[in-house]
KETOR-402923 format. One record per residue: residue in three letters; x negated, z negated, y negated of N, C-alpha, C, O, CB in turn. Coordinates in pm, whole numbers, padded with zeros to 5 digits, always signed. Atoms other than C-alpha are relative to their C-alpha. Glycine has a CB too. Layout:
! KETOR-402923
ALAXZYXZYXZYXZYXZY
...
This chain:
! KETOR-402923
UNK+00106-00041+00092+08241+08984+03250-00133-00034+00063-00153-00142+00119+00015-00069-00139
UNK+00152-00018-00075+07874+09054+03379-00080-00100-00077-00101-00037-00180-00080+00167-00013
UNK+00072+00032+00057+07662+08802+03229-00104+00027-00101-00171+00110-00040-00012-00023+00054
UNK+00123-00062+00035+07375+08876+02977-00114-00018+00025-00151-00135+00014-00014+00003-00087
UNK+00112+00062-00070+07061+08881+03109-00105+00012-00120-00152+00121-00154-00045+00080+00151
UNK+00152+00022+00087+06778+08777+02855-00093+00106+00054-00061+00172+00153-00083-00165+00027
UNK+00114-00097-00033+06452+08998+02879-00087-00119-00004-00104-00191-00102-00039+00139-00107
UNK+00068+00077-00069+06225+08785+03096-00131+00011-00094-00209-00084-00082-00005+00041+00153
UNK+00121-00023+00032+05936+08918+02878-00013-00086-00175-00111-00121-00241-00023+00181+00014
UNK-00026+00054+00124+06066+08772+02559+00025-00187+00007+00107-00249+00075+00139+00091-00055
UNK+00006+00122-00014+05978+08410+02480+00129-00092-00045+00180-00066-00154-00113-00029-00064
UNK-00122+00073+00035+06288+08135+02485-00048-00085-00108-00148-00155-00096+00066-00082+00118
UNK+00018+00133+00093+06304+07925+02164+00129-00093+00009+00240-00044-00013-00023+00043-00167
UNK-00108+00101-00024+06522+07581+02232+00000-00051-00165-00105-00062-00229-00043-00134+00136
UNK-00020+00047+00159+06640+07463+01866+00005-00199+00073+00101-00243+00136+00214+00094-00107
UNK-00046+00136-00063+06599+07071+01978-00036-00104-00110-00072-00220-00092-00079-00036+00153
UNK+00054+00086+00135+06525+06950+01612+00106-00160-00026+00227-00140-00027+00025+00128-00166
UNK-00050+00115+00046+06653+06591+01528+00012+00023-00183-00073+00084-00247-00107-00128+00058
UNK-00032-00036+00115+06800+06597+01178-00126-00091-00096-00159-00207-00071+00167-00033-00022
UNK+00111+00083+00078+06522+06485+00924-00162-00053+00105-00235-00151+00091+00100-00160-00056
UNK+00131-00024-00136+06227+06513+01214-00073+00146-00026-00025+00227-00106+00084+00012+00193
UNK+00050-00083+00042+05990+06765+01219+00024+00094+00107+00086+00050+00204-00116-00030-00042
UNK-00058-00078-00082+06036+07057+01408-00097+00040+00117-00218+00053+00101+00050+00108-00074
UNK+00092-00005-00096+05922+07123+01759+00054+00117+00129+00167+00151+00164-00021-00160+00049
UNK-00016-00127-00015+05827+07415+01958-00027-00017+00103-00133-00076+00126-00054+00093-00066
UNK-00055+00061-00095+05965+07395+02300-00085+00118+00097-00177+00101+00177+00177-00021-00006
UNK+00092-00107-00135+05857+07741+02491-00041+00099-00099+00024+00170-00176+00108+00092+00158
UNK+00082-00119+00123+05603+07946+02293-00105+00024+00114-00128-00046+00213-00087-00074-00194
UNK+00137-00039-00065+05301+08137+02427-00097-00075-00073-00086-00084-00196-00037+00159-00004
UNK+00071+00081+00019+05019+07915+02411-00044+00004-00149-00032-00087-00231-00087+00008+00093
UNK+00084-00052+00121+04840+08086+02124+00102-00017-00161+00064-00056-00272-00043+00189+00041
UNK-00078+00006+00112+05148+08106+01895+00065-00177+00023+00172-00198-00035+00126+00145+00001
UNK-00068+00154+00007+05250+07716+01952-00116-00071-00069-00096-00174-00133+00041-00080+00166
UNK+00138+00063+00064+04872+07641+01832+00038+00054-00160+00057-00028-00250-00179+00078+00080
UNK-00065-00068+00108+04979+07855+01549+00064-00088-00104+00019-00141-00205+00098+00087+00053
UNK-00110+00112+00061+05293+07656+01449-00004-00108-00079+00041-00135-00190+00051-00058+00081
UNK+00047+00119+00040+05132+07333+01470-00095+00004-00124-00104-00087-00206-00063-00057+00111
UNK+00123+00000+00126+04863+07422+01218+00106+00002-00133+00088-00070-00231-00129+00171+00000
UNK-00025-00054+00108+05093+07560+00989+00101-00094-00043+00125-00110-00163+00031+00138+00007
UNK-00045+00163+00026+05313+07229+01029-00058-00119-00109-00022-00162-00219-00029-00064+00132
UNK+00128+00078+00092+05000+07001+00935-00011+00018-00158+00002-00050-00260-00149+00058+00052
UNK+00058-00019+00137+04899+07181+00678+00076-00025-00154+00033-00036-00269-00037+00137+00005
UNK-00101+00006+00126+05263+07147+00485-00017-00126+00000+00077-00162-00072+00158+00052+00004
UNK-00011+00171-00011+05209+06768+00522-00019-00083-00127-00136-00112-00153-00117-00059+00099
UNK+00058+00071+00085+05250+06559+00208-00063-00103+00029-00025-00176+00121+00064-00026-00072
UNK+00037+00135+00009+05009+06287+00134+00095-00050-00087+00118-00007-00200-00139-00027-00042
UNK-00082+00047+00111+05256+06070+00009-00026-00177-00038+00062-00246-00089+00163+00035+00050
UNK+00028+00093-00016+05044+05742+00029-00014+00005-00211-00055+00100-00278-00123-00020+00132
UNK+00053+00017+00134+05033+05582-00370-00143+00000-00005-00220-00041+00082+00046-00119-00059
UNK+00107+00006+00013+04746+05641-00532-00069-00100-00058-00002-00188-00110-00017+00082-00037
UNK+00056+00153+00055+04469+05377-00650+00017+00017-00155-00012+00128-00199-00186-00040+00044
UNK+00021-00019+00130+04515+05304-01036-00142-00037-00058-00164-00129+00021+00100-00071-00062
UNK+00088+00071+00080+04193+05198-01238-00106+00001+00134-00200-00059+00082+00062-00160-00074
UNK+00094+00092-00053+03956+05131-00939+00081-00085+00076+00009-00118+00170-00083-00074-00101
UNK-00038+00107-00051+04222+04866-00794+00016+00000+00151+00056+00094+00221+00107-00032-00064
UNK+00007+00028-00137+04189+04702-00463+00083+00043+00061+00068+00053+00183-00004-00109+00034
UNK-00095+00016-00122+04487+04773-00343+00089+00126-00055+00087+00160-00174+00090-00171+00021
UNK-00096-00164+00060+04739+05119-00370+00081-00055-00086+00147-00159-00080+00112+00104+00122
UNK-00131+00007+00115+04939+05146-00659+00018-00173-00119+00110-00218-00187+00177+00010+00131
UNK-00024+00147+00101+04815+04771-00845-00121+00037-00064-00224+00075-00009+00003-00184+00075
UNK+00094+00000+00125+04633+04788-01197-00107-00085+00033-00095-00195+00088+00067-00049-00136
UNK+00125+00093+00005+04255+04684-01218-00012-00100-00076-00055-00079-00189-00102+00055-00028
UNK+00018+00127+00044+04261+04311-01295-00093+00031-00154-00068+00006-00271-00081-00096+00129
UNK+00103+00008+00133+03937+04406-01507+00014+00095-00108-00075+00108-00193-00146+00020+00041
UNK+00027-00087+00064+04084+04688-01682+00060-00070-00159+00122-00176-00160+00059+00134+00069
UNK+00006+00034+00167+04112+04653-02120+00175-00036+00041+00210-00034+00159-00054+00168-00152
UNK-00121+00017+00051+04479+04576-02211+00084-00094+00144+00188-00154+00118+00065+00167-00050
UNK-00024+00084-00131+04549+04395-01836+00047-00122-00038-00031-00149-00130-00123-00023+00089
UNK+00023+00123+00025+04648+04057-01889-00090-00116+00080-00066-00149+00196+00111-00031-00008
UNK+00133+00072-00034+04355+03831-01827-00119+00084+00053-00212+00041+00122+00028-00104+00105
UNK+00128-00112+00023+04128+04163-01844-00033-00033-00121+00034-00117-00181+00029+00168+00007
UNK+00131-00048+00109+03843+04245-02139+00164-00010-00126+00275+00040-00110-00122+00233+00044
UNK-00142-00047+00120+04096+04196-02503+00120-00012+00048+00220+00033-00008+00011+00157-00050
UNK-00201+00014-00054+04416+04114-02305+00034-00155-00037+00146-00196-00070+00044+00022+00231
UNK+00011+00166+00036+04356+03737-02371+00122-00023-00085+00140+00032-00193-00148-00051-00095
UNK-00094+00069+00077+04675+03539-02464-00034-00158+00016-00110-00201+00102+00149+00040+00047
UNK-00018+00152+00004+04729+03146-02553-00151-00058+00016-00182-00153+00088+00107-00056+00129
UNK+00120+00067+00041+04374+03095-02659-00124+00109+00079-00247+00103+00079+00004-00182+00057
UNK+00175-00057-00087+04149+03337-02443+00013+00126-00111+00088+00166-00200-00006+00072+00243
UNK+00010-00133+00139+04020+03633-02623+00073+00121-00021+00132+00198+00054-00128+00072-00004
UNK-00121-00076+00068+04193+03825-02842+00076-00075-00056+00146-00026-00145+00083+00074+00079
UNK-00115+00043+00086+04396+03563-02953-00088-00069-00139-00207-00097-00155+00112-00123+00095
UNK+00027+00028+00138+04377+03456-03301+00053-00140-00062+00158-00192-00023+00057+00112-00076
UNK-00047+00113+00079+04389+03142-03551+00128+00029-00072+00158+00143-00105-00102-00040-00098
UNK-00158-00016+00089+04752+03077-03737+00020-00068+00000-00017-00139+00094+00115+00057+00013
UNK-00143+00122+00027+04991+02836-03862+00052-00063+00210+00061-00175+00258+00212+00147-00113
UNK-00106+00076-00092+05166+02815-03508-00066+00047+00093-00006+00115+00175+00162+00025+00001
UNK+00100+00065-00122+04844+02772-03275-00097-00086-00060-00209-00097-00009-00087+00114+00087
UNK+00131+00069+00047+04650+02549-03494+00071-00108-00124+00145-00081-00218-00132+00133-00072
UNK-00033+00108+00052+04703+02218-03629-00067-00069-00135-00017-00130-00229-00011-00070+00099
UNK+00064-00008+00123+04385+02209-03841+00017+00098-00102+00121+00128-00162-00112+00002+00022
UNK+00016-00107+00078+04231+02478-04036-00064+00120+00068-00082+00111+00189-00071-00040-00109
UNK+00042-00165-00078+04092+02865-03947-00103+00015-00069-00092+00032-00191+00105+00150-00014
UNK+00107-00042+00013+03770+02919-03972-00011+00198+00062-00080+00241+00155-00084-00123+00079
UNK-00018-00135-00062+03853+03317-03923+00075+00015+00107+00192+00043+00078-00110+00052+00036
UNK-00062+00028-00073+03956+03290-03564-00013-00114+00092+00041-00126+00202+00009+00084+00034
UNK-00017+00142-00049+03878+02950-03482+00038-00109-00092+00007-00143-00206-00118-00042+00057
UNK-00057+00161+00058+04071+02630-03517-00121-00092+00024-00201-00106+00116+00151-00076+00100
UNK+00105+00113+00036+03869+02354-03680+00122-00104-00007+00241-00091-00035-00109+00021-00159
UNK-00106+00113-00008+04003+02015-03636+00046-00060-00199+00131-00149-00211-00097-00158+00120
UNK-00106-00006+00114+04086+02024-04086-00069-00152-00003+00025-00228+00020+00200+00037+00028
UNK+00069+00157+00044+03857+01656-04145-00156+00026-00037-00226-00070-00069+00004-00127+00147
UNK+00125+00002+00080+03536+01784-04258-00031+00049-00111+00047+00121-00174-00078+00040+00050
UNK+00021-00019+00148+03378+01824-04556-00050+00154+00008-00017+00223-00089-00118-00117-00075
UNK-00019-00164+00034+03286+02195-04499+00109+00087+00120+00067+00191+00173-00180+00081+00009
UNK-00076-00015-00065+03586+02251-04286+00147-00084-00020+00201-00163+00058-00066-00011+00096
UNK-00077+00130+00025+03844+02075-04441+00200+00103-00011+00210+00204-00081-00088-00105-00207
UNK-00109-00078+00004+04224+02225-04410+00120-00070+00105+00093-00171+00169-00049+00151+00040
UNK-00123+00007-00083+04568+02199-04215+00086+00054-00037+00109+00098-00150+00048-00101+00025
UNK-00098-00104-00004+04861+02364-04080-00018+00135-00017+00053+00219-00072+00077-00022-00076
UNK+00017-00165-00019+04669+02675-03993-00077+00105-00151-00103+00225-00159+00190+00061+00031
UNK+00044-00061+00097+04533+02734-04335-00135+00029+00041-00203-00016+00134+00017-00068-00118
UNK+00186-00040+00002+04188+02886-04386-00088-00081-00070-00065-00134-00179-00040+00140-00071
UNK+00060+00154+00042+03932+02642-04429-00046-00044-00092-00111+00060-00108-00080-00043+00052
UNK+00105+00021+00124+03743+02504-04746-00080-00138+00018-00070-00239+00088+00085-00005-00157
UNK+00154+00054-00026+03439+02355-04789+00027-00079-00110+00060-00022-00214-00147+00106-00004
UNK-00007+00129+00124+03462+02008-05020-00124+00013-00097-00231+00067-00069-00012-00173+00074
UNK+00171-00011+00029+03198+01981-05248-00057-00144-00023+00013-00243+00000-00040+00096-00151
UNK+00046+00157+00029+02952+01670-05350+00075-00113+00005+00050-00216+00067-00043-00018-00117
UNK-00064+00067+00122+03214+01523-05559+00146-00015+00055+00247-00062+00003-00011+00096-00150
UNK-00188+00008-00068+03522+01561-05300-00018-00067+00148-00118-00047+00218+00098+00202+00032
UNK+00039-00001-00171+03577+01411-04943+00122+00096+00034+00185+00153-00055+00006-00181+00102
UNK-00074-00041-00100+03804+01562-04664+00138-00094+00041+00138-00142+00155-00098+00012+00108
UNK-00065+00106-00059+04138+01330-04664+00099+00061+00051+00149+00137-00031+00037-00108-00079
UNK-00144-00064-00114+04422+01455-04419+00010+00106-00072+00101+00131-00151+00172-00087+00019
UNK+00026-00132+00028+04286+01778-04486+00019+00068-00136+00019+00184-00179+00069+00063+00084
UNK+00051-00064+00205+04268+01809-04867-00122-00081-00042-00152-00199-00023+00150-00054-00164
UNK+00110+00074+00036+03952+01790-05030+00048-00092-00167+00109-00051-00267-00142+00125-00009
UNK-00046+00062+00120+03994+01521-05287-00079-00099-00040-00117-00181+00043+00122-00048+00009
UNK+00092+00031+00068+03776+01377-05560+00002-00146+00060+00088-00223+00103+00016+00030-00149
UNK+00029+00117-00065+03556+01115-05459-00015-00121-00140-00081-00072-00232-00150+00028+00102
UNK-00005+00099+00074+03592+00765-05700-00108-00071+00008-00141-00084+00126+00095-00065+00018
UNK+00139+00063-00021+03275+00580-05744+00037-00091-00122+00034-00049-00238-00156+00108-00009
UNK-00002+00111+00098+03356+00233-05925-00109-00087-00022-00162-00152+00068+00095-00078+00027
UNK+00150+00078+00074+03071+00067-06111+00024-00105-00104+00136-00129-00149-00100+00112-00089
UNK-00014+00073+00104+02987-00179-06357+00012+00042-00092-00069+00132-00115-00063-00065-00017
UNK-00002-00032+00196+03096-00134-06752+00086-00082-00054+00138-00187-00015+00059+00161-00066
UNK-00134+00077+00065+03326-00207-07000+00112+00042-00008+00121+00165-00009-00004-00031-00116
UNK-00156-00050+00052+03704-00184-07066-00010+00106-00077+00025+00222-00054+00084-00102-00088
UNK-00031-00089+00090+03652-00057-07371-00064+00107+00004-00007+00176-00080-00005-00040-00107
UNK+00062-00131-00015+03415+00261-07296+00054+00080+00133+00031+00199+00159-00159-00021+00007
UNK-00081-00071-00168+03628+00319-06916+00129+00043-00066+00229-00025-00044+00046-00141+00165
UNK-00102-00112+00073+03866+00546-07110+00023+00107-00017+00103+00149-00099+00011+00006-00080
UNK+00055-00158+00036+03753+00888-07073+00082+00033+00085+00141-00055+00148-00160+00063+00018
UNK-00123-00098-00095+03984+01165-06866-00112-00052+00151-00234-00063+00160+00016+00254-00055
UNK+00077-00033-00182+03880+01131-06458-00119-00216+00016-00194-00265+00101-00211+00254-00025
UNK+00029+00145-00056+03798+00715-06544+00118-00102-00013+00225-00071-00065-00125-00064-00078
UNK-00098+00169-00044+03998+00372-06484-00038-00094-00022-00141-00103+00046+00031-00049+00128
UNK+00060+00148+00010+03914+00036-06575+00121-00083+00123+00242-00099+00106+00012-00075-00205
UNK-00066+00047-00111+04032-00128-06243-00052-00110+00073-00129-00098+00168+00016+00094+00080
UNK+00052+00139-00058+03975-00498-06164-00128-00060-00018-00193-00104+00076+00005+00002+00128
UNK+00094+00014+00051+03700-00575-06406-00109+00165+00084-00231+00150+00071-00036-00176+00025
UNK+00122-00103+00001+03493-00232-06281+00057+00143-00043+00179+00154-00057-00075+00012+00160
UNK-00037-00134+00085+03509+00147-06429+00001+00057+00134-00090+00033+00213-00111+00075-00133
UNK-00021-00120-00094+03616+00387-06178+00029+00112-00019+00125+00145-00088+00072-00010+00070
UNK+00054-00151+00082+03512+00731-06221+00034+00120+00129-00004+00101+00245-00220-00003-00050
UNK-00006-00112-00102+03625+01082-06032-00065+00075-00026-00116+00101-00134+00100+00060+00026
UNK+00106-00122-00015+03442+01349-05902-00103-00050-00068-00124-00005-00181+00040+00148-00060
UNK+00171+00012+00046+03080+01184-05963-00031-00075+00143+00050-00116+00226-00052-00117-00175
UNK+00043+00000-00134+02834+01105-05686-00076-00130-00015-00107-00183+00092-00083+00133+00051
UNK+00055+00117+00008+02672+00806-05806-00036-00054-00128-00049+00023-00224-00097+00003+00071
UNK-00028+00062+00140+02646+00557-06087-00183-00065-00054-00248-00122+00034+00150-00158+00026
UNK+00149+00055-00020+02270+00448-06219-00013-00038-00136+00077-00059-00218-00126+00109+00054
UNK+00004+00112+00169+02111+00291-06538-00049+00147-00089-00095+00250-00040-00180-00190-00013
UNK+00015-00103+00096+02076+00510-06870+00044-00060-00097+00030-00182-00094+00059+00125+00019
UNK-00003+00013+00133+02191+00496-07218+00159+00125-00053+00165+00245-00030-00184+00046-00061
UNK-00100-00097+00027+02539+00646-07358-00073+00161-00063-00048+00277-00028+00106-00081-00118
UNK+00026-00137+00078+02364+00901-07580-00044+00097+00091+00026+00198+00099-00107-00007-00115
UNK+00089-00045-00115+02131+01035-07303+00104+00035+00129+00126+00142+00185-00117-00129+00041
UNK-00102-00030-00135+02381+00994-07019+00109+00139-00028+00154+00198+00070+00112-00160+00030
UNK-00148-00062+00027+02674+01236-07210-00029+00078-00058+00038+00179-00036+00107-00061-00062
UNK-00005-00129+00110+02539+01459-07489-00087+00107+00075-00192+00112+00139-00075-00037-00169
UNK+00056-00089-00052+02532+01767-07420+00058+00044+00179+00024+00147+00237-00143-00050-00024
UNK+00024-00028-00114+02635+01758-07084+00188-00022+00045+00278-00072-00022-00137-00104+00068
UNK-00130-00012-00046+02953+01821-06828-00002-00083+00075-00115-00113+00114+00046+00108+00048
UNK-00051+00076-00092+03111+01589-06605-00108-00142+00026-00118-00190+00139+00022+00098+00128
UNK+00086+00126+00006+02865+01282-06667+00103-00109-00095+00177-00077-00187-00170+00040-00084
UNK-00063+00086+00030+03012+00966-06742-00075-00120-00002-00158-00168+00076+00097+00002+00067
UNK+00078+00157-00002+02933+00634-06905+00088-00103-00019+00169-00111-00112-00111-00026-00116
UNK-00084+00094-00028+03086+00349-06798+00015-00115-00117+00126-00163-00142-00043-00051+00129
UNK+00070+00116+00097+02913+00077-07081-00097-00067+00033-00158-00158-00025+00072-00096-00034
UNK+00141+00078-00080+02660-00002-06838-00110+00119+00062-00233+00113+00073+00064-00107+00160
UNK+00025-00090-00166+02613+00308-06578+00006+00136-00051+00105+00165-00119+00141-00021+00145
UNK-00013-00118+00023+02558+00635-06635+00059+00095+00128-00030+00146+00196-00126+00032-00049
UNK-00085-00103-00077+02786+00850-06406-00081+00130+00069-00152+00195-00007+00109+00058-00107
UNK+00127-00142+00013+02588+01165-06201+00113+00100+00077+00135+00046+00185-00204-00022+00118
UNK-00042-00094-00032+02807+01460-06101-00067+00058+00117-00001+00061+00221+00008+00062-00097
UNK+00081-00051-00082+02591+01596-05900-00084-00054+00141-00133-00167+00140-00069+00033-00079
UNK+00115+00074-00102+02380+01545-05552-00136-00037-00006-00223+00039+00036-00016+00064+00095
UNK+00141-00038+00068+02082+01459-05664-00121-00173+00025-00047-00269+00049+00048+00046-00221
UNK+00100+00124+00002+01792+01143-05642-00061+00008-00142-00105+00109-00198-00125+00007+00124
UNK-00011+00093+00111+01746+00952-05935-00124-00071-00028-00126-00183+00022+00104-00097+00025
UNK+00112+00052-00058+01412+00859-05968-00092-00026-00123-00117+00079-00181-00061+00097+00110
UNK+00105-00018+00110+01159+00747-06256-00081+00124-00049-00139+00213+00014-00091-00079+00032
UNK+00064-00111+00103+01028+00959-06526+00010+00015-00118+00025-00096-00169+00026+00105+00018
UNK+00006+00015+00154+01031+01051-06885+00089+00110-00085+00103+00224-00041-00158+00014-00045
UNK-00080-00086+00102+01230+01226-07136-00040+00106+00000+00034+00203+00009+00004-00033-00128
UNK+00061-00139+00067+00973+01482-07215+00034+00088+00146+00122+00174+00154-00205-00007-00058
UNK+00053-00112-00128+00874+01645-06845+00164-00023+00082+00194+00045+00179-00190-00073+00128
UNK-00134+00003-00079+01225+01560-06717+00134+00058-00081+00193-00005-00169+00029-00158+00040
UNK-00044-00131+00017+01443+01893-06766-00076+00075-00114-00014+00148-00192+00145-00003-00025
UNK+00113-00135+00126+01167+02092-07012-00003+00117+00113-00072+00110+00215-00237-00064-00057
UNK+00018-00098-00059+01226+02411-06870+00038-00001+00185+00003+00078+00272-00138+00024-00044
UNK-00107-00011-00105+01440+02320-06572+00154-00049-00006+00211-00124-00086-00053-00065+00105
UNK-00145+00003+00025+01787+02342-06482+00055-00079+00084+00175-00108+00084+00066+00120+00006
UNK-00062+00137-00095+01802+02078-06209-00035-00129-00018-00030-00201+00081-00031+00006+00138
UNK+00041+00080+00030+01684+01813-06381+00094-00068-00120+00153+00007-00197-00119+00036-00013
UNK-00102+00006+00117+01894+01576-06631-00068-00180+00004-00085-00250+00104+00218+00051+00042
UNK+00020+00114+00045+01784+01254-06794+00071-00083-00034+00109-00048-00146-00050+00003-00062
UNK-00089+00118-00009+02001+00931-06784-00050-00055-00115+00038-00117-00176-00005-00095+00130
UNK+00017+00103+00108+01847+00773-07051-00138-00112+00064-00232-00161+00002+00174-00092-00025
UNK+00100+00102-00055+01648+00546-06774-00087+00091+00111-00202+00072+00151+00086-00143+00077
UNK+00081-00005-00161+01576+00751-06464+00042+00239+00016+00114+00334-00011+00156-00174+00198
UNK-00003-00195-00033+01544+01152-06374+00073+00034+00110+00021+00020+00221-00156+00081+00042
UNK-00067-00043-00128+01811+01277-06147-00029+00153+00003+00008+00238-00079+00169-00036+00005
UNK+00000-00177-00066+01699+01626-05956+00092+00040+00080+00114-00050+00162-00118+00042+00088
UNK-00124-00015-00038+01986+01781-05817-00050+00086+00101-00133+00169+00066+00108+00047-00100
UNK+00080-00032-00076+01904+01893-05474-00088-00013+00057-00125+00057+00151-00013+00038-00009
UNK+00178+00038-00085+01563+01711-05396+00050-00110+00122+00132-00200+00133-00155-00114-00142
UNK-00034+00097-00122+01554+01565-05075-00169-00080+00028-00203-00102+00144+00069+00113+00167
UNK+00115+00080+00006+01205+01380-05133-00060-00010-00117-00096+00093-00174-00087+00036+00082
UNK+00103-00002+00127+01018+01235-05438-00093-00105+00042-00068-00195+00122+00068-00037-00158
UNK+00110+00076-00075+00690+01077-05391-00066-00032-00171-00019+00031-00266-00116+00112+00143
UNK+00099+00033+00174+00447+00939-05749-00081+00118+00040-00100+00192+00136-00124-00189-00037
UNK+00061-00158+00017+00260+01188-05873-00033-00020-00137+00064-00047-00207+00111+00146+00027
UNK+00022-00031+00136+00067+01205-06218-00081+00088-00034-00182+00070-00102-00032-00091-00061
UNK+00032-00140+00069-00003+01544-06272+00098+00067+00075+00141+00055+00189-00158+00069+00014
UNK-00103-00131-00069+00234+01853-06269-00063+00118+00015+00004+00218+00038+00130+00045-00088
UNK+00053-00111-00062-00048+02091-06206-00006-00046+00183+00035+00018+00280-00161+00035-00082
UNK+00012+00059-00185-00105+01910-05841+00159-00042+00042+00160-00086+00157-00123-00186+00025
UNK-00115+00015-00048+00290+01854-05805+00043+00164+00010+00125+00205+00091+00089-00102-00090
UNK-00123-00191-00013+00402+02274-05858-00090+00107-00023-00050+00223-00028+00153+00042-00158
UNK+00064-00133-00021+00093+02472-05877+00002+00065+00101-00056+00013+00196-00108+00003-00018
UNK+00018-00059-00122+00150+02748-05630+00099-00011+00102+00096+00049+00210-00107-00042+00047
UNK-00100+00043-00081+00484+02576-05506+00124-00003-00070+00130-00057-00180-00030-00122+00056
UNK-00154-00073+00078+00869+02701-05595+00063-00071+00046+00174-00065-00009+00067+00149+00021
UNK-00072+00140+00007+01001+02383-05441-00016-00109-00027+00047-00197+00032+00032-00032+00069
UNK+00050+00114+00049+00836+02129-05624+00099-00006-00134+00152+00099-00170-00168+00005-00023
UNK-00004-00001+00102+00965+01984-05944-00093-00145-00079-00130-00223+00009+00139+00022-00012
UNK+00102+00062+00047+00738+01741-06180+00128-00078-00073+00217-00012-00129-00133+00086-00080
UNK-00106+00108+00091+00975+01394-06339-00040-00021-00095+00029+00015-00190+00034-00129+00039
UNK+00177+00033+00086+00669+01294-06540-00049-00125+00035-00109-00204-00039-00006-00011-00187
UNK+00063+00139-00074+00596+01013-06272+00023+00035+00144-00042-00017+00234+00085-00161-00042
UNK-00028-00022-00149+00734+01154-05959+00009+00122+00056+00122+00167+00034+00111-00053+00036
UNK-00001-00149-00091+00676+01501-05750+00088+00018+00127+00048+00007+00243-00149+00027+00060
UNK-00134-00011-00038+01024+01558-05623-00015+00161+00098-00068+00249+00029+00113+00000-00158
UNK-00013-00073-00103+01059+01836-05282+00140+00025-00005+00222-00054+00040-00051-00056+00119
UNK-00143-00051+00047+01383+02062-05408+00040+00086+00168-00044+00160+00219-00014+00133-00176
UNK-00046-00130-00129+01595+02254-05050+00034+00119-00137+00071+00234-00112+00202-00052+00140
């Protein structure tokens, strides 16, 4: 058998591909091997990951992005975002902060929400609870609901301080005042201060007469004074005792 003779004019292609390699073009005319290659290239995936968020590095989440942990609102075990409760907080919740549950306008525990004591209460292992103010009196008048006769003295709840007065004066008429047999009882926060029956509460509501002495509820200064045009003309925190010109917050 005569051999076949190829046509010298027609270009040889060698198949010399490696399996999973790209393919390569062995005897081409110059022009069509430039060809090839282009059209090689051009199928070329980028198959590098892409950046997520901005992040430094291919294919890792931006540290700073929202919901990230230890990004903006990702905050666990106390950073932000996390919240007051029972079982991260030992005191009380002031909304979303733990208060240490021992003060008087912060007073709570075991994660509760906080309350504020008033005058007449302190802060004890986080319940506010009426404050006792024992004074001088007698047995027989320390009998009323919220008193005690306890080791020769009257002990009285929820009142803020004990001062001189008169039963009739100290009680009629009035809530949570207490008379011991000596002491007139004062509910309230207030300074206690000389003055007179008449000008002490006429036409005010923070003012209350003991019998001996004018307690203003709220004044944080009283100074003498005998006139109540020069103690409150022109001034909405003054009040007039009818001896003393008392400075109301």
């Amino acid at each position: 058998m005569v051999p076949r003779r190829t046509d010298p004019t027609q270009p040889r292609v060698v198949d010399s591909t490696p399996r999973g390699s790209a393919v390569i073009v062995a005897s081409m005319p110059k022009t069509h091997a430039l060809l090839a290659l282009a059209v090689l290239l051009a199928g070329c995936d980028d198959t590098r990951p892409a950046r997520v968020d901005g992040g430094d590095s291919p294919g890792r989440p931006d540290a700073s992005a929202p919901g990230v942990d230890g990004g903006p609102g990702g905050g666990t075990d106390g950073g932000p975002g996390a919240s007051c409760s029972p079982s991260t907080c030992e005191g009380c919740c002031d909304g979303d902060v733990c208060r240490t549950g021992d003060e008087l306008g912060a007073c709570g525990t075991a994660g509760a929400a906080c309350e504020a004591c008033d005058a007449t209460a302190s802060c004890t292992r986080g319940v506010c609870e009426p404050v006792v103010v024992c004074a001088a009196g007698t047995e027989s008048e320390c009998r009323d609901l919220g008193e005690e006769w306890n080791d020769g003295a009257c002990c009285v709840e929820g009142v803020t301080q004990c001062v001189e007065g008169d039963d009739y004066d100290c009680t009629t008429g009035r809530v949570g005042f207490h008379w011991t047999g000596s002491l007139c009882c004062v509910p309230t926060e207030s300074l206690c201060v000389p003055g007179d029956d008449y000008d002490c509460g006429t036409g005010s509501t923070i003012e209350d007469w003991t019998g001996a002495l004018c307690c203003v509820e709220g004044a944080v200064e009283c100074s003498p004074s005998d006139s109540e045009l020069d103690c409150t003309t022109g001034r909405t925190d003054r009040t007039f005792t009818g001896s003393q010109c008392c400075v109301v917050e």
